[in-house]
C-alpha positions in Angstrom: 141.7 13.5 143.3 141.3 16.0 145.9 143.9 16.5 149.1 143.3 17.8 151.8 146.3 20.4 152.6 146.3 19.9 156.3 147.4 16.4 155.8 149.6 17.1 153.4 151.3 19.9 155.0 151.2 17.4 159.1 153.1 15.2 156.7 155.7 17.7 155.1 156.6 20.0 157.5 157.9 23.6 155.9 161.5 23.6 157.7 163.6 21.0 156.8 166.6 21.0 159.2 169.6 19.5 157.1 173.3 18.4 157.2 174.4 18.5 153.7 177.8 17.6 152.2 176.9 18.4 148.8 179.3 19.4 145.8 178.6 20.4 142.5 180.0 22.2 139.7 176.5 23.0 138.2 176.4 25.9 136.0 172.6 28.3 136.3 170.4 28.2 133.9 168.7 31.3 134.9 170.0 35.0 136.0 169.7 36.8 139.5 167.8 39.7 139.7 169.6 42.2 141.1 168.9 42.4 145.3 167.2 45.3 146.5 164.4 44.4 149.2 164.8 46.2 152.2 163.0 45.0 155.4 159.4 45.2 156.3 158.8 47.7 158.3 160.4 50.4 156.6 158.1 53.3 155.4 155.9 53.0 153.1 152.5 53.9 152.4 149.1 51.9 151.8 146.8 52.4 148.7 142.9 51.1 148.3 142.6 51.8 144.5 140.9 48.9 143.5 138.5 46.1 145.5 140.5 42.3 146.3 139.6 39.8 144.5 137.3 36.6 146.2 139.5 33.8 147.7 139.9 30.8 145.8 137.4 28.1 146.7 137.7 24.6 147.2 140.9 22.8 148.3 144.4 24.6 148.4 147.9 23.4 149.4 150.6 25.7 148.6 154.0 24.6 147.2 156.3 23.0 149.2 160.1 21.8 150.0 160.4 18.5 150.3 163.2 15.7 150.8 162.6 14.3 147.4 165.8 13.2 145.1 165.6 16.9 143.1 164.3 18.6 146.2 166.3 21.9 146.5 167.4 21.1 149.5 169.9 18.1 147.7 171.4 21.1 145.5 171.8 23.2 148.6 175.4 23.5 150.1 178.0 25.7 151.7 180.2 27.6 149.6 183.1 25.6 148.4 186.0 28.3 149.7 187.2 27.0 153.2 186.9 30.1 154.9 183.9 31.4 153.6 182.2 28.0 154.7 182.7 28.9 158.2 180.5 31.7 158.1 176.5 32.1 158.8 174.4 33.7 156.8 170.8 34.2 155.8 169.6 34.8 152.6 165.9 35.0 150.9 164.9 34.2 147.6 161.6 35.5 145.5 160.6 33.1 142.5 158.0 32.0 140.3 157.5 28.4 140.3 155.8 25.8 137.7 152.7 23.7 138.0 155.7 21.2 137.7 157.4 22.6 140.8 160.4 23.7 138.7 161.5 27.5 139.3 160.7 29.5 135.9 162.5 32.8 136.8 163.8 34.5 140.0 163.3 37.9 141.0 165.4 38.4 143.7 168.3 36.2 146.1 169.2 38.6 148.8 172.0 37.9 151.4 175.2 39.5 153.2 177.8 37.4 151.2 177.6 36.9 147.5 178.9 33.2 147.8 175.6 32.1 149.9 173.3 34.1 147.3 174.9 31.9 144.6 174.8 28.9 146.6 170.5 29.4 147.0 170.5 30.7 143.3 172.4 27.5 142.1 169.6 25.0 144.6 167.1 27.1 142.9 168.2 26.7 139.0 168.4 23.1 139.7 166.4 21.9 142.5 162.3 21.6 142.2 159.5 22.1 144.7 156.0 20.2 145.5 153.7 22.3 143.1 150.7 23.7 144.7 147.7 22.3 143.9 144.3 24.3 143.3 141.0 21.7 143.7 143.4 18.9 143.5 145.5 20.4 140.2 149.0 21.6 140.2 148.9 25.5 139.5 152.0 27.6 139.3 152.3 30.3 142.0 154.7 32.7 143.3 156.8 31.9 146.6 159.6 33.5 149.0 161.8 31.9 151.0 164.4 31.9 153.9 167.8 29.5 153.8 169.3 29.7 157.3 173.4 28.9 157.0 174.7 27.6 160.2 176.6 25.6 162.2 175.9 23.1 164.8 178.8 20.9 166.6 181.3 21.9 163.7 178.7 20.4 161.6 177.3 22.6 158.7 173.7 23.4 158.9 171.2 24.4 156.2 167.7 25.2 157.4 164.7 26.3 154.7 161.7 28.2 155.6 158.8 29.0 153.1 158.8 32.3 155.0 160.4 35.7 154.8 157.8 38.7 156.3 157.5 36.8 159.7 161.1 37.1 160.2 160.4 35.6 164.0 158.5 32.6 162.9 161.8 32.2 160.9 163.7 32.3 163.6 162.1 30.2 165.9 162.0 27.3 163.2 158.4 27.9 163.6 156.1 25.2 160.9 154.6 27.7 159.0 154.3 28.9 154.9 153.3 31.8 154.2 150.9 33.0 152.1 151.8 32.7 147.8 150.4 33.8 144.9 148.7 31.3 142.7 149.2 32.1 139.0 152.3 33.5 140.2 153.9 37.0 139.4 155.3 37.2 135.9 151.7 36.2 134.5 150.4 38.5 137.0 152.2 41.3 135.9 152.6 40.7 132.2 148.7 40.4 132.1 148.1 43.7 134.2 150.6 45.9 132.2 149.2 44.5 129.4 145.2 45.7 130.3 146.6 48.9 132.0 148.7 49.8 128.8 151.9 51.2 131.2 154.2 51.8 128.1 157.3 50.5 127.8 158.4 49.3 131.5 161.9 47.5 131.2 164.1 47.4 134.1 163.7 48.3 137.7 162.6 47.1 141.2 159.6 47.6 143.5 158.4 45.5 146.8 155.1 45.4 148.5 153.6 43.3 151.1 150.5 41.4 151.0 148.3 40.9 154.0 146.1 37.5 153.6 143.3 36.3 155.8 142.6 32.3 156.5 140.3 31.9 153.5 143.6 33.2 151.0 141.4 36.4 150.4 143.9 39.7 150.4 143.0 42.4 152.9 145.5 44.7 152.4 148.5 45.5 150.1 150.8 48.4 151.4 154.1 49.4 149.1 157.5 49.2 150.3 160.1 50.1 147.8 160.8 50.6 144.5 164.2 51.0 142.3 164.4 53.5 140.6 163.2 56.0 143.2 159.7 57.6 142.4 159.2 55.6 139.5 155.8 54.5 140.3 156.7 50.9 140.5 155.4 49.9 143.6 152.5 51.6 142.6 152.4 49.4 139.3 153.0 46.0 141.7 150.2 47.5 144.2 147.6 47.8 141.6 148.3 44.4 139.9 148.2 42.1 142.7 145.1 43.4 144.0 143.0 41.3 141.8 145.4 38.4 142.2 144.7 34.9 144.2 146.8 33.8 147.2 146.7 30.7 149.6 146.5 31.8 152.7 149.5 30.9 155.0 149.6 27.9 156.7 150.3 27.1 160.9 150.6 23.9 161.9 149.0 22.5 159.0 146.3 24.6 159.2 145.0 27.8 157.3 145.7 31.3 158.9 146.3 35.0 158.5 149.7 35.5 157.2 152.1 38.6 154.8 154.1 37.9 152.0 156.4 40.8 150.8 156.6 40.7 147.0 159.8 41.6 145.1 159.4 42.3 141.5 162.5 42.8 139.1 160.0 44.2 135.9 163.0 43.1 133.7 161.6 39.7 133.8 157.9 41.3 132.2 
């Protein structure tokens, strides 16, 4: 059965504002990717090697958080240290996520402290997502996200955003998801190194960002980073996403333009 995803998304809004007094001793089933996404912004330089591929047609809704009993947001928590619990901190997290809304691999968890990294990383291993659905099917896509670690009256606050490029949409606690990528990445990748015969790629970071118009069709892709330096990584990302699918971002409920920045650790290819 078809839904329509502005319905869905009036009904499930994409920041969840949360007092949590969660413990937990879980241990991850997954590893981190090592962090290394610097803002947008930085330089970086735009290639047009190959046309974008044609939106998707027919009904979209992107995956979501929810408040569901194995939500992520029950798994999220402060760090158990005292001290380190007083802090604030923001950290973002890059992952490929099932047609079930489980989280199949991470890419990258990128914060100031180490304890709020593991914190998001152990809510990821553990915690699911609504799937995103495709013509009223669950399809796996590719997401980033924003946990906000604060305080409010002495109380400890969690906020989740399914947003990291708009960092002021973020910060406003704005109700918008930005655009992800349907299929999501390690697929992506594995099928495009596969087609373009790279060689052996094993290890290594790159980042670009993806510019989506309302209908989820890509209209730019411009690289950011990569890790090693000149390793042609970002190059590799560029090329392979630009016959990839993407919901378009979401305001309000409502389709518009939006940028994702995508973080790809190629160990996980």
């Amino acid at each position: 059965m078809e839904k329509s995803p502005v319905r869905q998304l009036s009904l499930r809004l994409c920041l969840l504002t949360l007092v949590l007094g969660v413990t937990g001793g879980c241990q991850r089933k997954t590893e981190t990717a090592a962090p290394g996404s610097p803002a947008p912004g930085s330089k970086n330089t735009s290639v047009q090697a190959k046309p974008f591929a044609t939106p998707i047609s027919g009904p979209l809704t992107p995956a979501l958080v929810t408040q569901a009993a194995d939500s992520i947001t029950h798994y999220l928590h402060f760090p158990k240290d005292p001290e380190i619990a007083k802090l604030n901190d923001t950290v973002q997290f890059y992952c490929d996520v099932t047609d079930t809304g489980s989280v199949e691999s991470t890419d990258a968890v990128v914060g100031k402290n180490p304890a709020f990294e593991a914190a998001v990383q152990t809510a990821l291993d553990w915690g699911r997502f609504a799937p995103a659905m495709v013509n009223g099917n669950p399809v796996p896509v590719y997401l980033s996200g924003t946990v906000l670690f604060g305080h409010r009256n002495e109380q400890e606050l969690i906020i989740v955003s399914l947003a990291t490029y708009d960092r002021e949409r973020v910060t406003k606690f704005a109700n918008y998801i930005q655009p992800q990528l349907v299929g999501g990445l390690r697929q992506t990748m594995q099928k495009a190194l596969a087609e373009g015969n790279r060689g052996n790629i094993s290890a290594g970071q790159a980042e670009v960002v993806v510019k989506v118009d309302a209908s989820g069709k890509v209209t730019d892709i411009t690289s950011v980073s990569e890790n090693p330096r000149d390793s042609g990584l970002a190059q590799i990302l560029n090329d392979s996403l630009r016959q990839s699918q993407f919901t378009p971002a979401y305001e309000n409920g409502k389709a518009a333009t939006g940028a994702i920045n995508v973080v790809a650790d190629f160990s996980q290819f």
